[in-house]
Rosetta silent file (secondary structure, phi, psi, omega in degrees, C-alpha in Angstrom):
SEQUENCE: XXXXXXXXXXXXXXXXXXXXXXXXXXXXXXXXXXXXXXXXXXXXXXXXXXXXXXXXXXXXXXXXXXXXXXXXXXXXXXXXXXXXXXXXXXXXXXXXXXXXXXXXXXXXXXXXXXXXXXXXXXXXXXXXXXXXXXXXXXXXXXXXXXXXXXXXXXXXXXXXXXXXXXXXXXXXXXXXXXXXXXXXXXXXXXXXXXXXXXXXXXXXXXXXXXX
SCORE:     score description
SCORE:     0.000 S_00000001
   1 L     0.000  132.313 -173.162  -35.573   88.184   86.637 S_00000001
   2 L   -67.226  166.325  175.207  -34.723   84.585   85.538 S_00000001
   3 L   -90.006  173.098  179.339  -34.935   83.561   81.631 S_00000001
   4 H   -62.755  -32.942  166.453  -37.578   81.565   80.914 S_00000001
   5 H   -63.690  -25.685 -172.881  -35.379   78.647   80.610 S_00000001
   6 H   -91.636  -36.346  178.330  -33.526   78.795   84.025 S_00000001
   7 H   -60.962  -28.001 -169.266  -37.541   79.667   85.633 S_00000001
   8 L   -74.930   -9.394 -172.640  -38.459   76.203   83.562 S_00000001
   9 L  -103.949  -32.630  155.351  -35.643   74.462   85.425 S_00000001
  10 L  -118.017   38.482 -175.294  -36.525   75.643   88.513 S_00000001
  11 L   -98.595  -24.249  177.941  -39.646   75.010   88.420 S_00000001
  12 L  -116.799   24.237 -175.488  -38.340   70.866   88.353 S_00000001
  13 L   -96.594  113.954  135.971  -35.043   71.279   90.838 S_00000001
  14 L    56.976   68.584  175.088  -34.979   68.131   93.010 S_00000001
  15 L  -114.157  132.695  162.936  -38.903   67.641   92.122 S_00000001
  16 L   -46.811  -46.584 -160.903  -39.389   63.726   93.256 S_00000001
  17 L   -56.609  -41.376 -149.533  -42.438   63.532   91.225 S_00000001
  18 L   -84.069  -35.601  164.787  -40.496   63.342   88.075 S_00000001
  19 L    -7.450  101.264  174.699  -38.973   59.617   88.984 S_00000001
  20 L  -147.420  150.587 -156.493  -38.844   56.918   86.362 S_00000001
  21 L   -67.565   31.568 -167.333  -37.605   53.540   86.818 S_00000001
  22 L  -106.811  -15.235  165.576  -34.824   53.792   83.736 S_00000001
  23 H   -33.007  -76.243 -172.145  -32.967   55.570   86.765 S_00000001
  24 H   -34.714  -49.724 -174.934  -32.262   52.042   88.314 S_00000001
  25 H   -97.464  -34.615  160.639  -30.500   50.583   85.500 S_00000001
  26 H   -63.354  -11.004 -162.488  -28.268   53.474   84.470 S_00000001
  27 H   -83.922  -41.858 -160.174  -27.560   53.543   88.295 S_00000001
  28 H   -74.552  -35.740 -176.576  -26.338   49.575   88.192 S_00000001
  29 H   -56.768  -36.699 -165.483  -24.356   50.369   84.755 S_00000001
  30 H   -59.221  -82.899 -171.157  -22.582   53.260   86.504 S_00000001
  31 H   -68.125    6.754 -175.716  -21.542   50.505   89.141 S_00000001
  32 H  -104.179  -12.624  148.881  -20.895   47.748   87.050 S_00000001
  33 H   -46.680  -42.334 -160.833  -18.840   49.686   85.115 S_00000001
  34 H  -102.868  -16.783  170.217  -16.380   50.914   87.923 S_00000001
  35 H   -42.830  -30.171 -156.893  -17.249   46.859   89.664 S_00000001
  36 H  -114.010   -6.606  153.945  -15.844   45.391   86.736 S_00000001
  37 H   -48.463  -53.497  168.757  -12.140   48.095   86.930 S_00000001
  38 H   -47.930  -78.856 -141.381  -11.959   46.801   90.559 S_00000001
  39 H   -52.497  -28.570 -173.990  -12.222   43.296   90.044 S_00000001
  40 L  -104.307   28.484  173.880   -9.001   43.449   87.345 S_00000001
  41 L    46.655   27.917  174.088   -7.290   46.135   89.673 S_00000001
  42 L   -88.274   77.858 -159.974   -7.153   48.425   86.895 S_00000001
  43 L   -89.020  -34.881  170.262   -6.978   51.795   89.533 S_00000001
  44 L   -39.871  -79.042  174.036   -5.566   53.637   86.861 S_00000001
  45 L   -44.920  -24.745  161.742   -8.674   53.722   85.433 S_00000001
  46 L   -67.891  -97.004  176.341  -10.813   53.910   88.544 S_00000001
  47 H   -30.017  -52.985  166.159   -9.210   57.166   90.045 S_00000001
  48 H   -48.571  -54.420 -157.180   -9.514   58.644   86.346 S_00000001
  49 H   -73.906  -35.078 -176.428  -13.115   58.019   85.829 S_00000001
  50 H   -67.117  -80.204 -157.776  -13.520   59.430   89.931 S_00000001
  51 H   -56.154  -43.688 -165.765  -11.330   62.874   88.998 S_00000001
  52 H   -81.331  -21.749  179.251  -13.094   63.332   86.212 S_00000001
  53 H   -52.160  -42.983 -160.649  -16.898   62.833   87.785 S_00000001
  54 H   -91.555   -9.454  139.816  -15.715   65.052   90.434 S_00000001
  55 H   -53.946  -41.878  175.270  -14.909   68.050   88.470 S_00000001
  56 H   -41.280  -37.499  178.263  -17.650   67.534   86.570 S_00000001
  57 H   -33.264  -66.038 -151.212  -19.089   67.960   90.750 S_00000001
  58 H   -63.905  -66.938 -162.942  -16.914   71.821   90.927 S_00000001
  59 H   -49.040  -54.848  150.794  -18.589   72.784   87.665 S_00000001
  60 H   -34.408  -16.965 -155.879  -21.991   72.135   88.715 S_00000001
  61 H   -92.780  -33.014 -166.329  -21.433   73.613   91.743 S_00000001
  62 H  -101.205  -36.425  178.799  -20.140   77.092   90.592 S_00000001
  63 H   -60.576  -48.985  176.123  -22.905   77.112   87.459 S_00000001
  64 H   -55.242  -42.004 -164.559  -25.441   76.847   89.948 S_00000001
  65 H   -83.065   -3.247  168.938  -24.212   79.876   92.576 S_00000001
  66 H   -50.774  -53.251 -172.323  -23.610   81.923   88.726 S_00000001
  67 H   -65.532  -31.913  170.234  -27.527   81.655   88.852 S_00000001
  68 H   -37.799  -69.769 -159.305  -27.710   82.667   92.171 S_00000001
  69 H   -68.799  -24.930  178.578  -25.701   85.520   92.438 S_00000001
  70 H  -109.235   -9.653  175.014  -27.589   86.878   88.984 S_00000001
  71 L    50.740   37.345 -178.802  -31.277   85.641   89.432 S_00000001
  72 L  -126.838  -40.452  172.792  -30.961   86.139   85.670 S_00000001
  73 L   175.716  157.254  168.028  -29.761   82.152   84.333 S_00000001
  74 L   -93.761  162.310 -178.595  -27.003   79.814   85.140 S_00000001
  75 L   -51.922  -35.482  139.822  -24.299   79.434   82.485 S_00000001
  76 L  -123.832  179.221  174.220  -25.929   76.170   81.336 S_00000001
  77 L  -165.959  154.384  177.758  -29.210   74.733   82.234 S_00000001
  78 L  -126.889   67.809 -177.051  -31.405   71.501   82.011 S_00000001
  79 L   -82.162  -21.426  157.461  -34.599   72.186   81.966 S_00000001
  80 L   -40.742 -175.274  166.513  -35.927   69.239   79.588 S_00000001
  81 L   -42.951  118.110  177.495  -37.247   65.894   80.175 S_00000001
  82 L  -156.037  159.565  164.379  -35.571   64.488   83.175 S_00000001
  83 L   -96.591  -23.786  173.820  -35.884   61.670   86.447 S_00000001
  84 L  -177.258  169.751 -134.727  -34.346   64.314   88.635 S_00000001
  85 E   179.493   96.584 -160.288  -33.115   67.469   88.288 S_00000001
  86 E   -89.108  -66.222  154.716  -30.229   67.545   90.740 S_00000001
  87 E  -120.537  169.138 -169.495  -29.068   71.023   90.310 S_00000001
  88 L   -29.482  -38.809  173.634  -29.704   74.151   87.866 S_00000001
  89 L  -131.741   15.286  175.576  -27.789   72.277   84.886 S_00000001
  90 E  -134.354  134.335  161.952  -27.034   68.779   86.147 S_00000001
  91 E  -123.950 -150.411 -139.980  -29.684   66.199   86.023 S_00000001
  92 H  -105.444  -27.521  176.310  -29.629   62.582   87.323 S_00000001
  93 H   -62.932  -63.139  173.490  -29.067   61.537   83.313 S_00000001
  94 H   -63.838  -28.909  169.283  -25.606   63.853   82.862 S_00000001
  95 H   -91.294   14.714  166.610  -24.617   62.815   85.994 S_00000001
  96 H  -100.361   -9.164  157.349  -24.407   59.375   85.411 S_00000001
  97 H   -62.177  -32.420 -157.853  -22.808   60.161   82.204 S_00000001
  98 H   -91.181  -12.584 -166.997  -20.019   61.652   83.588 S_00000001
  99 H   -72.575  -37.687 -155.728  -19.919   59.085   86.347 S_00000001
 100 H  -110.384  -43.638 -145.183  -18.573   56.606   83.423 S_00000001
 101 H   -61.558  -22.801 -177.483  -17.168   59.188   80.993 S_00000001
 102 H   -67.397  -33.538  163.440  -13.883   59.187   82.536 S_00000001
 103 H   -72.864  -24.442 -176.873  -13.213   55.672   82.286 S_00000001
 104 H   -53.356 -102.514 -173.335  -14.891   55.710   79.045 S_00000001
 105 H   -29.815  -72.018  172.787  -11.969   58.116   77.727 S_00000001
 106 H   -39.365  -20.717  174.421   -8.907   56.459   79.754 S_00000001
 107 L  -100.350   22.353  169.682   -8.994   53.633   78.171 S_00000001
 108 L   -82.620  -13.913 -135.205   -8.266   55.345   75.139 S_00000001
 109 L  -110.726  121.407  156.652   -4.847   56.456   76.098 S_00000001
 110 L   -13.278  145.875  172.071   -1.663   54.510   74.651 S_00000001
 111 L   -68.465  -55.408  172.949   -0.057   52.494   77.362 S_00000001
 112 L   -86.266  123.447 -161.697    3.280   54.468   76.860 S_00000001
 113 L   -93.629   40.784  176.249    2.344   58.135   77.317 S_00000001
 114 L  -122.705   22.872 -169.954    5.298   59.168   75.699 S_00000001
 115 L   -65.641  155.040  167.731    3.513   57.975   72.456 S_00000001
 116 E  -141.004  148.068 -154.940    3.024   60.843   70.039 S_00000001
 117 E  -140.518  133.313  175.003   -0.464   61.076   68.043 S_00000001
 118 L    29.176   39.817  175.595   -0.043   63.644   65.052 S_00000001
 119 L    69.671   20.417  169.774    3.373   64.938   66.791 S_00000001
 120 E   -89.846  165.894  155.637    1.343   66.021   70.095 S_00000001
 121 E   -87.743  135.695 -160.142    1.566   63.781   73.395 S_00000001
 122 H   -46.974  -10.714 -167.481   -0.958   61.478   73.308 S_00000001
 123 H  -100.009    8.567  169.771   -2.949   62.592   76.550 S_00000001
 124 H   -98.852  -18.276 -167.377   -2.911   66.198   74.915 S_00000001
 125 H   -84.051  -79.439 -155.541   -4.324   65.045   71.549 S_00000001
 126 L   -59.601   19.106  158.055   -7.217   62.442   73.373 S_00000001
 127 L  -102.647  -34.561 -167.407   -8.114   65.323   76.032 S_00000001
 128 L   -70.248  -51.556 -162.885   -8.383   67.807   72.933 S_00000001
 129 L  -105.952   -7.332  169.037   -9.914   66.130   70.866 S_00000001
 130 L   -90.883    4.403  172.898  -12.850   64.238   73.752 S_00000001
 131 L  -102.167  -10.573  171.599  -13.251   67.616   74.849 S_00000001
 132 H   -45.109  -70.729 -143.910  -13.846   68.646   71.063 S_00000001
 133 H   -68.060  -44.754 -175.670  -16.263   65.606   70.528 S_00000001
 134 H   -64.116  -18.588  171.233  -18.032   66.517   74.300 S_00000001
 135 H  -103.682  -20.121  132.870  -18.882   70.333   72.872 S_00000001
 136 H   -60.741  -20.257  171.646  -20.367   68.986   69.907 S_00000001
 137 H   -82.168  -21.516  145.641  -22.274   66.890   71.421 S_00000001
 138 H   -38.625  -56.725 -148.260  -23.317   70.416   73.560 S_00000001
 139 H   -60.159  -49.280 -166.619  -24.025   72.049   70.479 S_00000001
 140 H   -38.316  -62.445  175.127  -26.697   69.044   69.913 S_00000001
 141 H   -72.646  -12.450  172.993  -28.306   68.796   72.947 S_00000001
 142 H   -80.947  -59.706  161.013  -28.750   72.781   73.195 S_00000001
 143 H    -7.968  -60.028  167.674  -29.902   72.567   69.654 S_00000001
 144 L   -68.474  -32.556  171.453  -32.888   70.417   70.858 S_00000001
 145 L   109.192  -33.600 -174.958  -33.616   72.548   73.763 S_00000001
 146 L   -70.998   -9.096  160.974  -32.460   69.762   76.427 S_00000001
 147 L   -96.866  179.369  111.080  -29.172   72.216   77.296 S_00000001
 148 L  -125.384  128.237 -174.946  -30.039   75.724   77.400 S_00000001
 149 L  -109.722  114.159  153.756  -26.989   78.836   77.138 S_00000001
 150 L  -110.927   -2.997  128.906  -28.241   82.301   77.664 S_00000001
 151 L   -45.724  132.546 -177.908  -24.778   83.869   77.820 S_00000001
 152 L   -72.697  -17.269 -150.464  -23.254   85.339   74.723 S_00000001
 153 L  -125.368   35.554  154.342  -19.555   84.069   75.561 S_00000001
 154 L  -167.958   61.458  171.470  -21.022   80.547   76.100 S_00000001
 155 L  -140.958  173.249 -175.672  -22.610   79.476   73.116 S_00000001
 156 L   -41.510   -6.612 -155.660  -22.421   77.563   69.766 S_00000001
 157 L  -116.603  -25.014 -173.539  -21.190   80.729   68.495 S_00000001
 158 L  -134.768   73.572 -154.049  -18.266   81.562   70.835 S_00000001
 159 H  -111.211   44.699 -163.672  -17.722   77.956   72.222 S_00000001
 160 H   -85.981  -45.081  174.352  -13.756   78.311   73.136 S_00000001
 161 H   -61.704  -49.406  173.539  -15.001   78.804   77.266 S_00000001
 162 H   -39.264  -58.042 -178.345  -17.338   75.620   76.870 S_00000001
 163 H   -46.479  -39.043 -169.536  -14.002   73.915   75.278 S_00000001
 164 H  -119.875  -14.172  167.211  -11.238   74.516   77.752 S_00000001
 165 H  -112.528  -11.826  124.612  -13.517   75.088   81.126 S_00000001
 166 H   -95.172   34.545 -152.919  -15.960   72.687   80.439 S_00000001
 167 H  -153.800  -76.022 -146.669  -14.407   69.819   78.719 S_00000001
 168 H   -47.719  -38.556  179.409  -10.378   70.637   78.952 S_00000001
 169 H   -78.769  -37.379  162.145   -9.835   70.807   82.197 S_00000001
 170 H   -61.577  -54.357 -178.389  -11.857   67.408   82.923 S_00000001
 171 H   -72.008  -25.907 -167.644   -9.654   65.576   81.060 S_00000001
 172 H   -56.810  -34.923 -165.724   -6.428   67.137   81.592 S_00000001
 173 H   -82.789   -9.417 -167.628   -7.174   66.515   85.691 S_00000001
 174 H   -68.158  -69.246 -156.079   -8.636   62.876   84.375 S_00000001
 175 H   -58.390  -75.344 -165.554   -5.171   61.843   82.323 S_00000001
 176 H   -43.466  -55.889 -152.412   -2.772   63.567   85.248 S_00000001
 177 H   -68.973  -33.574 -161.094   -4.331   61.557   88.132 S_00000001
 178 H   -46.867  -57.270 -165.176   -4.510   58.398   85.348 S_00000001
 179 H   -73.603  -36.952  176.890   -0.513   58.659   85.290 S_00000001
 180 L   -34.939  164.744 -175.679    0.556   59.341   88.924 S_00000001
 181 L   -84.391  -35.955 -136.035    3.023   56.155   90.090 S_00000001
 182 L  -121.133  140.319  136.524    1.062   55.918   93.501 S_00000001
 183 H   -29.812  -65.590  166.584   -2.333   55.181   94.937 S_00000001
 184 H   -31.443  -60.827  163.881   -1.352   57.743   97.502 S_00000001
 185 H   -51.073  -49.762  175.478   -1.120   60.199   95.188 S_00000001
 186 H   -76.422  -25.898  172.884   -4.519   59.817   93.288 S_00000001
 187 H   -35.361  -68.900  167.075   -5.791   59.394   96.711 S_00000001
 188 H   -35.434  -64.038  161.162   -4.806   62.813   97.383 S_00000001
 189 H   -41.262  -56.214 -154.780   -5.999   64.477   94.268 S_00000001
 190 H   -83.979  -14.356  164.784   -9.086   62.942   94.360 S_00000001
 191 H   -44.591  -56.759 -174.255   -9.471   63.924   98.525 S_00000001
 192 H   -58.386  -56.990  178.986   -8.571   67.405   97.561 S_00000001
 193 H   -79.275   -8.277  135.868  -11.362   67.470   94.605 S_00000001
 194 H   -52.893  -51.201  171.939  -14.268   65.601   96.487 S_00000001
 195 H   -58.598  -34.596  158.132  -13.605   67.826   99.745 S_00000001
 196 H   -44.394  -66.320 -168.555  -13.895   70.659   97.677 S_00000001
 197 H   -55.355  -35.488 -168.775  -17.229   69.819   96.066 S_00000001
 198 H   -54.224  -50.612 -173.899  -18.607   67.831   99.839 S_00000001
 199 H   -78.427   24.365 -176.362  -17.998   71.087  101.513 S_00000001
 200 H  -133.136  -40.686  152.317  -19.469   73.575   99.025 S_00000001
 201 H   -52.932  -23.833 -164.748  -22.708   71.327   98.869 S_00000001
 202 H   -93.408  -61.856  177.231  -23.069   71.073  102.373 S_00000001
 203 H   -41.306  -52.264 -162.265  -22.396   75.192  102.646 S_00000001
 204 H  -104.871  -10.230  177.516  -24.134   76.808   99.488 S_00000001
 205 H  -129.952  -27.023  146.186  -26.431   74.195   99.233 S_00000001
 206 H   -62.372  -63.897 -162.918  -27.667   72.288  102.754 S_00000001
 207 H   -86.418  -39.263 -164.694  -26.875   75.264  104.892 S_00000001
 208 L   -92.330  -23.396 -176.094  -27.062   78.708  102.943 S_00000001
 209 L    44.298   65.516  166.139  -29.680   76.404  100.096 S_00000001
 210 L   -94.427  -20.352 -178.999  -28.027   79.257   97.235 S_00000001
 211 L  -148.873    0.000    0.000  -28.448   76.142   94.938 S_00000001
């Protein structure tokens, strides 16, 4: 039987009704954001901000079939105040955060990455420490009610899985693509992690509709 938070969540998954026009203008920041990377060819920075949205994608994707497979809750959930309510824990608000966050973060990173920040390398401290800053910022929004954790081993209290499989791993795959020499190469990466996520929406979620 679902908790009441994951029934309150799907009680608003991919409800229409819910629409409000502040959608429109986070949608145009989102593109004027990666619109204004193009125009100065900064691809570095493009393909980062891309890798990391599309884990964020993989995360979503496996929190939702969690709920499935247990009818009990998904591992997070967003059952607040929302404009759409895309899947079980991502709504149309986080995913336009994340849509930015990557670039947001890359342009933190030292030009030479062989830079050392408190004697780590620098893309190990600034993944480490934005994936710190991104599970406080968890803590907040659960705190409030607009997150919700019903797992013991993924909460404010134990928050070392939140840290390295929902934060650590976004950046780490962010920074690596950031750094490849070639277009070809990020190309690749980011083929391999969008074909993952296209086909596992179109399976588990058009055809079997598990999420």
């Amino acid at each position: 039987m679902p908790t009441e938070s994951a029934a309150q969540a799907l009680s608003i998954l991919r409800d229409g009704s819910l629409f409000q026009w502040y959608v429109i203008p986070l949608f145009a920041l989102v593109v004027y954001v990666y619109a204004n990377e193009i125009e100065k060819r900064n691809w570095n920075l493009v393909f980062a901000g891309l890798a990391f949205w599309g884990m964020d994608w993989f995360n979503e994707i496996w929190n939702s079939l969690v709920f499935h497979f247990t009818q009990y809750a998904p591992v997070w959930g967003a059952p607040g105040k929302t404009a759409y309510l895309i899947l079980i824990g991502l709504n149309i608000e986080i995913c336009f955060m994340f849509a930015i966050a990557g670039v947001t973060f890359a342009k933190m990173l030292p030009p030479d990455r062989r830079t050392r920040i408190l004697g780590l390398p620098n893309r190990l401290f600034i993944a480490v420490a934005g994936a710190a800053f991104c599970v406080f910022v968890e803590v907040l929004l659960n705190a409030v009610g607009a997150l919700t954790w019903d797992y013991p081993w993924w909460n404010a209290g134990a928050p070392w899985l939140i840290f390295v499989f929902g934060y650590l791993t976004f950046f780490l795959v962010s920074f690596w693509v950031f750094d490849m020499p070639s277009i070809r190469n990020k190309l690749s990466v980011l083929a391999m992690i969008y074909g993952v996520d296209i086909l596992a929406l179109l399976i588990f979620g058009v055809a079997l509709r598990w999420i």
